[in-house]
C-alpha positions as CSV (number, residue, x, y, z in Angstrom):
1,X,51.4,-73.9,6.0
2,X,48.1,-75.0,4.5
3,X,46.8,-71.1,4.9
4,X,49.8,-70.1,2.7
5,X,49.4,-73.1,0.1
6,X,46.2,-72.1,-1.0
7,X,47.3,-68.5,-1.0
8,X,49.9,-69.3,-3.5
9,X,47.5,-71.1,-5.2
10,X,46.7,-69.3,-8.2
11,X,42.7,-70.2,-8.5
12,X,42.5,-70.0,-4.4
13,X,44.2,-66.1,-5.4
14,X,42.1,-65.5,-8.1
15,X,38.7,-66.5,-5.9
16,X,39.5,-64.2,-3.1
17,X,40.7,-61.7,-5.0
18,X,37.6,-61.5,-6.8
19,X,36.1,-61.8,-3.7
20,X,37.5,-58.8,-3.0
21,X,37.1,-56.6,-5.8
22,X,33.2,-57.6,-5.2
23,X,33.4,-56.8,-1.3
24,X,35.5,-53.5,-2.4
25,X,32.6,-52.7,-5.2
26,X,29.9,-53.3,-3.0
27,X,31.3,-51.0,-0.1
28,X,32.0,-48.5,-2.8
29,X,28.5,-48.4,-3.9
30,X,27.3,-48.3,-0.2
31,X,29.8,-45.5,0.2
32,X,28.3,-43.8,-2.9
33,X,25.0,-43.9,-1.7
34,X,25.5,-42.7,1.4
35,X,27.3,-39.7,-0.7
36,X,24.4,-39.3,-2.2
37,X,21.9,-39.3,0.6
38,X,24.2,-36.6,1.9
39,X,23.8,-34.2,-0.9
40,X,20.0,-34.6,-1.0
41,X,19.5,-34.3,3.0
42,X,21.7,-31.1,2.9
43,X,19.3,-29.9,-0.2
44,X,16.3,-30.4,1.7
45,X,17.6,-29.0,5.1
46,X,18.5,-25.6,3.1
47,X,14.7,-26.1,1.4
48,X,13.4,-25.9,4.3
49,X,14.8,-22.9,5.7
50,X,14.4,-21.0,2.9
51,X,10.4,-22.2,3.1
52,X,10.5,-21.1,6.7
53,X,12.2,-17.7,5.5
54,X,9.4,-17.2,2.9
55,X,6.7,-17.6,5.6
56,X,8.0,-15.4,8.0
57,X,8.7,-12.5,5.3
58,X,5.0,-13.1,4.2
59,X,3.6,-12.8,7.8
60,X,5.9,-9.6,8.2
61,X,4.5,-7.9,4.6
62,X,0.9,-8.9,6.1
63,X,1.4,-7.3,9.7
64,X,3.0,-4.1,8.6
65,X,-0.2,-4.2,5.6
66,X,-2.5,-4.4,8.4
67,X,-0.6,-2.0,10.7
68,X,-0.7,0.8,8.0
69,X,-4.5,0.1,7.7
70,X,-5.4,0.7,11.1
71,X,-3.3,3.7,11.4
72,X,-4.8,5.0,8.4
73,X,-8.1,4.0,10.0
74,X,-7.2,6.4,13.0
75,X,-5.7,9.3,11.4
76,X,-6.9,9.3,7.6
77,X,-3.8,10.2,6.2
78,X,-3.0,9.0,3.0
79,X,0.8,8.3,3.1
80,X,0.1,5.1,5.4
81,X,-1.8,3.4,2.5
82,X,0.0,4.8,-1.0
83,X,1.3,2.0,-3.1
84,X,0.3,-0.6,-0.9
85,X,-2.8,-2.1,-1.2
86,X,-3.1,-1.5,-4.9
87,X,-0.2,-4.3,-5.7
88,X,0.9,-7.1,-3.6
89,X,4.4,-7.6,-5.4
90,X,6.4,-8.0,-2.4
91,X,3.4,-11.1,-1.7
92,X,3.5,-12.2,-5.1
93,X,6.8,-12.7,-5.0
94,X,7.5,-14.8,-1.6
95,X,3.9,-16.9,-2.8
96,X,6.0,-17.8,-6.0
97,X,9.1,-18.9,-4.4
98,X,6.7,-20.6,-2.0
99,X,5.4,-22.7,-4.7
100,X,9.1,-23.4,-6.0
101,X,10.2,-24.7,-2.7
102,X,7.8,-26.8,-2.2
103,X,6.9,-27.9,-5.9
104,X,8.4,-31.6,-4.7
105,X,6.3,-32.0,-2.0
106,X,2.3,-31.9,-2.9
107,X,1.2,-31.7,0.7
108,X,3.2,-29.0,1.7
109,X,2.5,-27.3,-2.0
110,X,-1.2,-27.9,-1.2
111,X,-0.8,-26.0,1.9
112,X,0.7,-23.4,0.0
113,X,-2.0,-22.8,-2.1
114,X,-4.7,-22.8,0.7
115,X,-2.9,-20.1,2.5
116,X,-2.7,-18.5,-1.2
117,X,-6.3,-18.4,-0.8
118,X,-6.4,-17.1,2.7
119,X,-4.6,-14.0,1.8
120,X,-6.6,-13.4,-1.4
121,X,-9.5,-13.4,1.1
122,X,-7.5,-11.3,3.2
123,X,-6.8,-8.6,0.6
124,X,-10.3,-8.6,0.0
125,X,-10.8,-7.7,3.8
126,X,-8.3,-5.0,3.5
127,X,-10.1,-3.7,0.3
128,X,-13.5,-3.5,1.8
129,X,-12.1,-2.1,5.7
130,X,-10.6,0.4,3.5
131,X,-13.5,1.6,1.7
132,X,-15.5,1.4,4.9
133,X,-13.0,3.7,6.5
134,X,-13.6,6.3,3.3
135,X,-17.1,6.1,3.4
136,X,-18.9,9.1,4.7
137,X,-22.3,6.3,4.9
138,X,-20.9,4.2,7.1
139,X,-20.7,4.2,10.7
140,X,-18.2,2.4,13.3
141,X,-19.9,-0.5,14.3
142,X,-19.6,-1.7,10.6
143,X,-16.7,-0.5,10.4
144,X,-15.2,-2.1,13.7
145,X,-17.1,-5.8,12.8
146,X,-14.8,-5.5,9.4
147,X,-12.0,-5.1,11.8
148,X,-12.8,-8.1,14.1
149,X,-13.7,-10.3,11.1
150,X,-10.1,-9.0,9.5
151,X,-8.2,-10.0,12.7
152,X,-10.2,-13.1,13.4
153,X,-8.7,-14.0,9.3
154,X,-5.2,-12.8,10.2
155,X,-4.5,-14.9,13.3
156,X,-6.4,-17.5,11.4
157,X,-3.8,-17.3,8.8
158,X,-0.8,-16.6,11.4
159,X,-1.4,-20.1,13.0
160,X,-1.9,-21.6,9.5
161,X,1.8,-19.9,9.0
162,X,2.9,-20.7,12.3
163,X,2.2,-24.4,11.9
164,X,3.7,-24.7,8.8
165,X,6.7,-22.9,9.6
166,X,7.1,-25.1,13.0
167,X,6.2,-28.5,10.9
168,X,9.4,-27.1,8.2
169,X,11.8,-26.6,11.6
170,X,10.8,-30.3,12.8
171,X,11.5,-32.0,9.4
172,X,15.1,-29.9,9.8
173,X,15.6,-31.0,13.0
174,X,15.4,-35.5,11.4
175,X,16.8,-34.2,8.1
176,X,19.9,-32.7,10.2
177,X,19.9,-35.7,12.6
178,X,19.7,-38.2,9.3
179,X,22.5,-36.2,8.4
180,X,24.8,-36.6,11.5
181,X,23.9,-40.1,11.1
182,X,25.0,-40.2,7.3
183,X,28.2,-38.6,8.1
184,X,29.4,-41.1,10.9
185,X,28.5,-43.6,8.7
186,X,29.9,-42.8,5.5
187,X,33.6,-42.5,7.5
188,X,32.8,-46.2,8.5
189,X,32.8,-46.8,5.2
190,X,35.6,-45.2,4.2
191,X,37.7,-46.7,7.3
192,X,37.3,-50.4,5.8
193,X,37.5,-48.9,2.2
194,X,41.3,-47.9,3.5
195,X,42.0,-51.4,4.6
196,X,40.6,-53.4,1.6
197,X,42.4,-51.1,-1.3
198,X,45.0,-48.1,-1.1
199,X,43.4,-47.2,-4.2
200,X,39.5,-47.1,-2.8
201,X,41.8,-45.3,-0.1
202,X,42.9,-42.8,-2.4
203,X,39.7,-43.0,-4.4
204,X,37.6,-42.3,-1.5
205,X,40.0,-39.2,0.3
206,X,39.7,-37.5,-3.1
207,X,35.8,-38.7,-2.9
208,X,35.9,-37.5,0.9
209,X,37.5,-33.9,0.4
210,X,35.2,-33.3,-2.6
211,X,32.4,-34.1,-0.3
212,X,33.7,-32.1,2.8
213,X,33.5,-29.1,0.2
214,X,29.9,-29.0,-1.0
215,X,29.4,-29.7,2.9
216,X,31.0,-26.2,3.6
217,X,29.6,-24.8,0.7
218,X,25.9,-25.8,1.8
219,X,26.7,-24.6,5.6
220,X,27.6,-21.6,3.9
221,X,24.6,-21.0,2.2
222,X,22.7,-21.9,5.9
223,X,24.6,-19.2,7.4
224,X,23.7,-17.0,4.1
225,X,20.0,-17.8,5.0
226,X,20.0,-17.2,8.4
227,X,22.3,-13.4,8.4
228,X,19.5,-12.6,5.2
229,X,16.7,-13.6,7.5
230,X,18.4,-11.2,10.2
231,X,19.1,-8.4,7.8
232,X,14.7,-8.8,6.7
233,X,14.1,-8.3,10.2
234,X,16.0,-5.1,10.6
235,X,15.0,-3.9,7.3
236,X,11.6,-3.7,8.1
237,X,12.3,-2.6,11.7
238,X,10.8,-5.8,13.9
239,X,11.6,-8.6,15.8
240,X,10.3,-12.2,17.0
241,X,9.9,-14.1,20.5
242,X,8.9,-17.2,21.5
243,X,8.0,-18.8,24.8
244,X,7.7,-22.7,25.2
245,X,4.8,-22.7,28.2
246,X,5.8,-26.9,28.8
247,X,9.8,-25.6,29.5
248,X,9.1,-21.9,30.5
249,X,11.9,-21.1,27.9
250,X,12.1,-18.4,25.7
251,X,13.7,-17.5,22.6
252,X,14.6,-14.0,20.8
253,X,15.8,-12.9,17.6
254,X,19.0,-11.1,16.7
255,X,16.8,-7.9,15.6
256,X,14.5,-8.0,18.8
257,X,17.9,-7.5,21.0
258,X,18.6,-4.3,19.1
259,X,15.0,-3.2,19.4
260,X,15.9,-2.8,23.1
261,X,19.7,-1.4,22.6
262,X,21.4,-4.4,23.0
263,X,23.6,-6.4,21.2
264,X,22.6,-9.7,20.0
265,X,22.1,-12.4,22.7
266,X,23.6,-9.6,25.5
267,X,21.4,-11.4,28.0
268,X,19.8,-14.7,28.4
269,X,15.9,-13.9,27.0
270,X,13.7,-14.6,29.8
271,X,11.0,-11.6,31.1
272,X,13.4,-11.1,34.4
273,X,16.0,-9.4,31.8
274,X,13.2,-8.5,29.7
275,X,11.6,-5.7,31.9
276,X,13.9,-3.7,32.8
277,X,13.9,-2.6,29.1
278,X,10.5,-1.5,29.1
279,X,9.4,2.0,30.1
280,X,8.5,2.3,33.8
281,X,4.8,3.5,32.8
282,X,3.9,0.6,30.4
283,X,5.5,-1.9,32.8
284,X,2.4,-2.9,34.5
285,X,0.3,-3.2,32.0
286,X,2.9,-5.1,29.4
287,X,3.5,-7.6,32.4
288,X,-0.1,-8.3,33.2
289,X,-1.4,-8.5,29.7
290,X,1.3,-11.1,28.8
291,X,1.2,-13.2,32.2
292,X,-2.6,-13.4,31.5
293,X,-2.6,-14.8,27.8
294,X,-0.1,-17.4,28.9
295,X,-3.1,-18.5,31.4
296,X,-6.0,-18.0,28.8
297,X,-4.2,-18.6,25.8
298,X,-5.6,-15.8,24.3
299,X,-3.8,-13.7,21.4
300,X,-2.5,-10.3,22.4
301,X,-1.8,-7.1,20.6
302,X,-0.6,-4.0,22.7
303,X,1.2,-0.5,22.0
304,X,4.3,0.1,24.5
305,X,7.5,1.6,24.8
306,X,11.4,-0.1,25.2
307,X,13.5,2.7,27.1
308,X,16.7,1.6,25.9
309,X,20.2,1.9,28.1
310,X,21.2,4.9,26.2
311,X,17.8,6.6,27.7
312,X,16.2,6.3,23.8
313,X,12.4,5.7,23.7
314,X,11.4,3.3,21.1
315,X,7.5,2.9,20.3
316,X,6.6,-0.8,19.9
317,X,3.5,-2.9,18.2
318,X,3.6,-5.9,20.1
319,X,1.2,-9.0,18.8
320,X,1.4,-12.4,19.9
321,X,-0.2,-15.8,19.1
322,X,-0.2,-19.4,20.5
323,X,0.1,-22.5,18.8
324,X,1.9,-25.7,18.7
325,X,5.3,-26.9,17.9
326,X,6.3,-30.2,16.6
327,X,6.6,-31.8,19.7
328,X,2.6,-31.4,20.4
329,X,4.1,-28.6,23.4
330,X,2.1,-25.1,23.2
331,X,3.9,-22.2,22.4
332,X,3.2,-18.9,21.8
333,X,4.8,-17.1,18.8
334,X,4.7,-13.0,19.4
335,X,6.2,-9.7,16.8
336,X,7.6,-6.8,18.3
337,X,7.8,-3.9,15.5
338,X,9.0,-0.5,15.8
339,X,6.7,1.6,14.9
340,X,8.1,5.1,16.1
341,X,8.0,7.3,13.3
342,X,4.8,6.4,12.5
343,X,3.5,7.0,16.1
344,X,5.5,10.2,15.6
345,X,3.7,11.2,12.6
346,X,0.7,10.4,14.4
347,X,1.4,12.9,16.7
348,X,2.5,15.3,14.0
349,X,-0.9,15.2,12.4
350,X,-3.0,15.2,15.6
351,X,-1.4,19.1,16.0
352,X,-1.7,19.6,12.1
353,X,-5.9,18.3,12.6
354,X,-6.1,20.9,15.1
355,X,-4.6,23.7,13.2
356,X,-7.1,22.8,10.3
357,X,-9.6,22.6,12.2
358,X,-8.7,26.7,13.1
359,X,-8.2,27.0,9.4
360,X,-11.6,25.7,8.4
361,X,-13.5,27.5,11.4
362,X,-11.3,30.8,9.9
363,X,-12.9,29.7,6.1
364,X,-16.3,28.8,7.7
365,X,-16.7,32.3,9.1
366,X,-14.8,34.1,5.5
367,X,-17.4,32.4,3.7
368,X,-20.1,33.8,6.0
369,X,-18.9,36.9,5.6
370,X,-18.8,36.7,1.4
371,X,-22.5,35.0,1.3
372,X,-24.5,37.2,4.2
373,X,-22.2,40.1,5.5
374,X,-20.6,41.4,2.3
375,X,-23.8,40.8,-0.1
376,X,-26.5,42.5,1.9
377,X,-24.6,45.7,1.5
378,X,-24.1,45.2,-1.7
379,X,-27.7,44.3,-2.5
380,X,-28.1,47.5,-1.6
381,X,-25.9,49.3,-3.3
382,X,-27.5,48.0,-6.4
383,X,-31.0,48.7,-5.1
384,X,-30.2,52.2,-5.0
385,X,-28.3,52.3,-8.4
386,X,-31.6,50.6,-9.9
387,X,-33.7,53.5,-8.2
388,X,-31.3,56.4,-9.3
389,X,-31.3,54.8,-12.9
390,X,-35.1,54.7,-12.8
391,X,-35.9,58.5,-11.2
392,X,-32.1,60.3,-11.0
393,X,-30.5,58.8,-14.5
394,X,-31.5,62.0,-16.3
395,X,-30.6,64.8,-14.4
396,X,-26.9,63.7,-14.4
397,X,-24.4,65.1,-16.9
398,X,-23.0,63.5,-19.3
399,X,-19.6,62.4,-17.4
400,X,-22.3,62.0,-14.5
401,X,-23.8,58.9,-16.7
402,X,-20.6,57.6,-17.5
403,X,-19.6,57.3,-13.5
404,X,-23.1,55.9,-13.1
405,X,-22.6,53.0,-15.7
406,X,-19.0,52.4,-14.4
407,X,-20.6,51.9,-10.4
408,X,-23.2,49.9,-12.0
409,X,-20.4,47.8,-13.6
410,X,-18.1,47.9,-10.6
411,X,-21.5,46.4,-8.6
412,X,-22.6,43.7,-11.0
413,X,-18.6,42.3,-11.1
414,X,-18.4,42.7,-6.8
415,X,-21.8,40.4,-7.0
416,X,-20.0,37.9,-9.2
417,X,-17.3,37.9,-7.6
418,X,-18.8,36.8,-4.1
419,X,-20.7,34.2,-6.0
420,X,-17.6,32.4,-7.5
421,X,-15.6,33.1,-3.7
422,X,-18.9,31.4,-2.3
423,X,-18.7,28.5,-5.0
424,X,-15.3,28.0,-4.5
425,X,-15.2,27.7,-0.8
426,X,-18.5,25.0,-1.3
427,X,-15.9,22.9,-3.0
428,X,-13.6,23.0,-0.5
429,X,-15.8,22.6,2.6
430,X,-19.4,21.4,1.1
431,X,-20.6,17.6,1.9
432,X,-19.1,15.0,-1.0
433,X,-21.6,13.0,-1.0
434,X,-20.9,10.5,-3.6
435,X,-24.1,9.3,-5.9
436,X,-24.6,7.1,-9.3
437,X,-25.3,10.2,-11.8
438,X,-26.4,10.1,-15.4
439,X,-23.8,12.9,-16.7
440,X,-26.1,13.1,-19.5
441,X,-29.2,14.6,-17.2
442,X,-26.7,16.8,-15.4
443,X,-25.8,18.2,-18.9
444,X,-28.9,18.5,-20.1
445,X,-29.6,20.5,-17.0
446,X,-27.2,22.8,-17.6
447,X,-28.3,23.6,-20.7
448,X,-31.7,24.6,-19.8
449,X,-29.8,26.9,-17.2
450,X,-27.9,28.6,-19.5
451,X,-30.6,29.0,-22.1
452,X,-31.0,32.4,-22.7
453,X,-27.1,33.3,-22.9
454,X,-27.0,30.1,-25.4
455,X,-30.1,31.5,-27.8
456,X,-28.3,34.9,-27.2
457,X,-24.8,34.0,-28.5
458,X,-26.8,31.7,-31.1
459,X,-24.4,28.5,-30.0
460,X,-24.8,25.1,-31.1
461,X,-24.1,22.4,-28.4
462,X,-23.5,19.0,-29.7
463,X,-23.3,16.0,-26.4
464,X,-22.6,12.7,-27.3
465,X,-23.5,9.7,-24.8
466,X,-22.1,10.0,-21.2
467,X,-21.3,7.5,-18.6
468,X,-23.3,7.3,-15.3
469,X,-20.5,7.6,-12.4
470,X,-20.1,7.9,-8.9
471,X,-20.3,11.8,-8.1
472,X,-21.1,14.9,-6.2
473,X,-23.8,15.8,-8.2
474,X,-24.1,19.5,-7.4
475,X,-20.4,19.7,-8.1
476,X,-20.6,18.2,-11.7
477,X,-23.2,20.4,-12.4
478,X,-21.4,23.2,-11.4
479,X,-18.2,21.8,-13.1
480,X,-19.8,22.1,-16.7
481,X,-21.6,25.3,-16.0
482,X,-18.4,26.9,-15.4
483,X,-16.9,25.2,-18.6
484,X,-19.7,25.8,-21.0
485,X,-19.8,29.2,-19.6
486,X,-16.7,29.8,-20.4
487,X,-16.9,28.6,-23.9
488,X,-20.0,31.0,-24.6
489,X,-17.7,33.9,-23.2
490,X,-14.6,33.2,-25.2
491,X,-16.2,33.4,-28.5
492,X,-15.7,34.8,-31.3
493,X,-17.4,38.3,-32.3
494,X,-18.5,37.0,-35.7
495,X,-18.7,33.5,-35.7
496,X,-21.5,31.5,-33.7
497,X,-20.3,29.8,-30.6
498,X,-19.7,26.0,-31.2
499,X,-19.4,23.6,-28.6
500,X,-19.5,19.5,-28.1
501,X,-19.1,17.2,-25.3
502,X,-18.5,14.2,-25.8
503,X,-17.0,10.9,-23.7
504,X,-13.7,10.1,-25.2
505,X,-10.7,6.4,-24.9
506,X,-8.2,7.7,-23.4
507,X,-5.2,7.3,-26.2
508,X,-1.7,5.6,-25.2
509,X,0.0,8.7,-25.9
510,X,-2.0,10.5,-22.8
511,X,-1.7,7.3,-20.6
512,X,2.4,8.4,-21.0
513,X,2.3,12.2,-21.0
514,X,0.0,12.0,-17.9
515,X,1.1,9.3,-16.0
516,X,-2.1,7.4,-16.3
517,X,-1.3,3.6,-14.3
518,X,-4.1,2.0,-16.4
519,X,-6.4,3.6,-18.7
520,X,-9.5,1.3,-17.9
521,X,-9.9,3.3,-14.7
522,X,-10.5,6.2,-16.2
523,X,-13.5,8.2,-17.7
524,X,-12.1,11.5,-20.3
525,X,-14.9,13.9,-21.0
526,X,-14.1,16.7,-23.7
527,X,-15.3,19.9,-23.8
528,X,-14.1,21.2,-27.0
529,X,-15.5,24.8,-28.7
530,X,-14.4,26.9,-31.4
531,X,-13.8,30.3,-29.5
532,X,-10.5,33.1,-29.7
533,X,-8.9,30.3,-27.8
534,X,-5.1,30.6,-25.7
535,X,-1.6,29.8,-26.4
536,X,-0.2,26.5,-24.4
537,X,2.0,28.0,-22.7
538,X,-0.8,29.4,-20.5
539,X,-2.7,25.8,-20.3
540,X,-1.9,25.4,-16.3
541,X,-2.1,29.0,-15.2
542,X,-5.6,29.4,-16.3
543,X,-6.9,27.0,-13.4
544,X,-5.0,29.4,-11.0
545,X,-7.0,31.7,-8.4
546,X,-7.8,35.1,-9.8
547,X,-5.6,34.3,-13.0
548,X,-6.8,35.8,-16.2
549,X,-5.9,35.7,-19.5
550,X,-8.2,38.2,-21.3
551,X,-8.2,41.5,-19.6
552,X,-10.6,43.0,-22.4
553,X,-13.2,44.4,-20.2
554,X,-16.1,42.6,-22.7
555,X,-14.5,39.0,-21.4
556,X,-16.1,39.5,-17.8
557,X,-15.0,37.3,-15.4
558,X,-13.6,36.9,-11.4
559,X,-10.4,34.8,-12.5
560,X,-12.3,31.9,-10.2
561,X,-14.6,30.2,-12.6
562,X,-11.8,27.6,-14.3
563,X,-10.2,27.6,-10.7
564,X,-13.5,25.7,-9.4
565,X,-13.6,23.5,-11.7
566,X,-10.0,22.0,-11.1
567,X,-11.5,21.8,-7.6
568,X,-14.1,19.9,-8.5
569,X,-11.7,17.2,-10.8
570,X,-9.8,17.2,-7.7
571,X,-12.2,16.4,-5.6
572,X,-12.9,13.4,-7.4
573,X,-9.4,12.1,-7.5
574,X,-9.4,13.0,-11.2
575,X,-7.7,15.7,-12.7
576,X,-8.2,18.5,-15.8
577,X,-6.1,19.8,-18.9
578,X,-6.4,21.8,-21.6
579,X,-5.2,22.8,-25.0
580,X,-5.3,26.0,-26.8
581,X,-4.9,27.5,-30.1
582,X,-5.4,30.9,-30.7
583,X,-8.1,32.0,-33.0
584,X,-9.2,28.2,-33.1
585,X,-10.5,27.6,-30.1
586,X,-9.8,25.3,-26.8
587,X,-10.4,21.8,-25.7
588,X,-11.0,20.9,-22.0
589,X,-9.9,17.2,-21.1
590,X,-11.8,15.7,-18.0
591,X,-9.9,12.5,-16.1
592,X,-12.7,11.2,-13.5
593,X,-11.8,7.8,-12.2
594,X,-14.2,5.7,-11.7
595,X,-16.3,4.3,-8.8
596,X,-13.2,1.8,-7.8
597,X,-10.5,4.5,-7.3
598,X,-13.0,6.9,-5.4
């Protein structure tokens, strides 16, 4: 009775019913909060995932960089380094997002930035392995210490990744248990929310459901996450382990399952189920080379084959590192990639290198045969037409003089001929030797060689300043002989040969029509003269063997002389063009990169 008196009293009401609203407020701000801490432990669970992503993508870009090099290392062909290691979007990119992700956390944005610097350093490693590997100076023992320093700087960096990527899974793992821990209590909350106030009640179900749905939504995006991480991994064709050596537990991804034929998670990953997969004669070693480095912790990398159930044989590049998780246990943290085709193409050029090798032993013993075999004879031949012109010339009629001359002809072009054949094949099979030349002296040279046909033809040669490059010097030199040469030979009958050469910017209009990436890495040299000159429409053929334009018998000429000299350009990594105009003259345009791009 006195419990119900003072609830009818008005005042007592009022007091606990104020009491009320306060206890109701409070748990709805505590229920809020908890909301709250909800949303931002979900954000930072899917933060660092997507951190963790980023790192592994970067470490896959890096290995399948390094990959490429070695293979281009071992077999020198070109296609394993084009458009690789002149850009590092793909880097660039995951470094950025890297940044983003972590821009709310200095320490782990600070970490970023050192391993920013590692892989700059890295880069440079691959920059200076790779003009090791082109330089004809250098042997392999320099070449292999800028392959142990570059591996000592990628596992370096692959721990650095590793414990990063293994400090971002043990802040998931709290962050998801704070989460389950947020969860059971915010339904506390709402449980005495429902006995205080049907409205909280119905104020915190609609709270509740709104909740549950940016819940979904974020496991969602997890799920997003981890199917994108799976698709990256088949994408670029690899797949990741890892053994705890404290449990004796190992764990495989979705991709490294398919590597060996199998669907995803067929068998439980241990190395019992793991062997039967690999080929019979790599067993051995695979097994032994594994079981050692889990005894001397010591990194592995190893070529092997996975002989799938459906009797396929898959070509693997297996690496594998240790390091620790975030439980202080040591783990060890290995990349399988398939690397099939490209151990097929390996194959594929090994048979090609021996077929040019019998295609350069055929050219060695052509061009013995143009410079000894085929010019003794000849030597000859014009020995004898010198002694018959001297002693016989006059006692031969006058159609006898006229065959004479045309033999003597016939002779002098056979001699030129085997020159240019012999010139030609030097561009194709002499040294290139690379060396800091003053084009200047090498012009000048030139000149003084072709003197006397320069006085005869009364031509005026005008050079402007040239750069000092990176080149083959007996090749330049040959490469404006054969172009001030042909010049003098192209002139005009009644107007004095005029010719200049001159180094030239390269406009933007020839950065578009030739496809030039950047114009600072370029030198242009023009030839220009004022000779009968050519219509356009012939400007490539005329650097074709044999190919002619002027079949007047006073233009003498083999058809080979212009051909060299795109030879040359080419062997330089630069290439030629030309414009013509008839009756005005030609201009010969010179690309020759320069020493950065050789």
């Amino acid at each position: 009775m006195k419990i119900l008196g003072l609830y009818k009293n008005s005042q007592v009401f009022k007091i606990a019913l104020a009491i009320a609203i306060v206890v109701v407020c409070y748990i709805a701000s505590m229920f809020y909060s908890q909301m709250k801490n909800l949303d931002s432990t979900v954000e930072l669970i899917a933060n660092s995932n997507e951190t963790q992503l980023e790192l592994e993508k970067l470490l896959s870009v890096i290995s399948i960089y390094e990959t490429s090099l070695r293979s281009y290392i071992i077999t020198k062909e070109e296609s394993y380094i084009a458009n690789r290691f002149l850009s590092r979007g793909k880097i660039e990119e995951n470094l950025t997002k890297l940044k983003k992700l972590t821009s709310k956390n200095p320490a782990r944005n600070q970490d970023i930035y050192r391993l920013e610097k590692i892989i700059d350093y890295r880069f440079k490693l691959f920059r200076q392995t790779l003009i090791i590997a082109k330089s004809k100076n250098s042997g392999p023992i320099y070449l292999n210490a800028k392959l142990l320093e570059s591996s000592e700087v990628t596992d370096r960096m692959k721990s650095f990744v590793t414990k990063i990527i293994f400090s971002e899974s043990a802040k998931t793992k709290f962050q998801n248990d704070s989460h389950q821990f947020e969860l059971r209590d915010s339904i506390i909350t709402a449980f005495l929310l429902v006995i205080l106030s049907l409205l909280i009640l119905l104020l915190s179900f609609n709270k509740m459901n709104v909740d549950i749905d940016e819940l979904k939504k974020a496991n969602d995006k997890l799920k997003l996450l981890n199917e994108s991480y799976n698709t990256a991994e088949m994408t670029a064709g690899f797949g990741h382990w890892m053994v705890n050596l404290e449990s004796n537990t190992y764990t495989f991804s979705d991709n490294l399952f398919r590597l060996m034929g199998v669907e995803p998670n067929e068998f439980e990953p241990n190395i019992k189920n793991t062997i039967k997969f690999i080929h019979p004669d790599d067993l051995a070693y695979v097994t032994k080379v594994h079981k050692d480095s889990l005894i001397n912790h010591q990194s592995t990398s190893m070529v092997f084959r996975f002989l799938t159930p459906k009797g396929e044989v898959k070509y693997i590049l297996g690496v594998g590192s240790f390091t620790n998780d975030g439980n202080g246990n040591l783990i060890k943290i290995g990349v399988n990639c398939d690397i099939t085709n490209q151990y097929k193409k390996t194959l594929e050029l090994e048979e090609n290198n021996k077929e040019l090798k019998y295609i350069n032993k055929e050219l060695e013993a052509f061009n013995n045969i143009v410079s000894h075999d085929l010019q003794e004879p000849l030597r000859k031949i014009q020995m004898f037409i010198s002694r018959l012109e001297e002693k016989e010339l006059d006692l031969l009629t006058h159609q006898g003089k006229e065959y004479f001359s045309k033999i003597r002809v016939a002779a002098n072009r056979m001699q030129t001929l085997l020159i240019d054949l012999v010139n030609y094949s030097r561009t194709i099979k002499g040294d290139k030797v690379f060396v800091e030349t003053d084009l200047n002296k090498v012009v000048d040279e030139t000149l003084q060689d072709l003197s006397s046909t320069i006085e005869e033809k009364k031509a005026t040669i005008q050079t402007g300043n040239l750069p000092t490059i990176k080149v083959i010097p007996f090749q330049m030199k040959q490469l404006f002989i054969n172009l001030i040469s042909n010049s003098l030979k192209y002139s005009k009958d009644d107007i004095p040969p005029q010719i200049s050469i001159a180094s030239k910017e390269i406009t933007e209009k020839e950065v578009l029509d030739y496809k030039i990436t950047n114009a600072a890495d370029y030198y242009k040299i023009v030839i220009e003269d004022n000779g009968i000159g050519f219509k356009q429409e012939y400007a490539e053929k005329i650097f074709l063997l044999f190919k002619r334009l002027e079949t007047d018998p006073k233009y003498a000429g083999t058809g080979l002389g212009l051909a060299i000299c795109n030879r040359i350009v080419e062997n330089h990594k630069g290439f030629i063009k030309v414009k013509g105009e008839p009756g005005v003259g030609a201009k010969f345009y010179v690309f020759i990169p320069k020493g950065d791009l050789l």
